[in-house]
N, C-alpha and C positions, 0 to 999 in steps of 0.2 A: 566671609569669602576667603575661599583660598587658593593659593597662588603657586602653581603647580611650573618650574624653570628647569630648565634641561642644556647639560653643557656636553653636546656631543666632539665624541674624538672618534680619530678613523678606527682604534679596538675596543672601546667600550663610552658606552653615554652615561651621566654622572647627572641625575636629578631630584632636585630639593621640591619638597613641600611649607611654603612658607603660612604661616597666621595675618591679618591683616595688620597685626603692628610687630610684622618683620620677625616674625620669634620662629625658629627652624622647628619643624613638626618631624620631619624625618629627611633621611637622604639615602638614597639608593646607588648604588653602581650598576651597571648592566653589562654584562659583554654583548657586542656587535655580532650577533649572528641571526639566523630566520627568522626564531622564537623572541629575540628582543623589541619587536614592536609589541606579541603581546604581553610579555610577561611587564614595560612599562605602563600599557593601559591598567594592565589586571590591579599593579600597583598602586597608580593612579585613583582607582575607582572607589577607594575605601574612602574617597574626601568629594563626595555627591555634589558638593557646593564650589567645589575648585573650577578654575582662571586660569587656564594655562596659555 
């Protein structure tokens, strides 16, 4: 399982992909704009098994 957390700010959201014993798989930035919901899913999508 993985564990998909998301720390949004009002210019940009900052989301980690965790392993199930806490070990960082990746971490993204994103800037707040239109496109940022999908380019966090598209992100998102390469971990099938993630929990967010």
């Amino acid at each position: 399982m993985i564990t998909v957390g998301i720390d949004p700010h009002k210019s940009a959201l900052t989301a980690v992909a965790l392993d199930e014993t806490g070990h960082l798989l990746a971490t993204r930035r994103i800037t707040v704009n239109t496109a940022a919901y999908k380019t966090l899913t598209d992100w998102a999508a390469r971990w099938p098994q993630r929990r967010s």
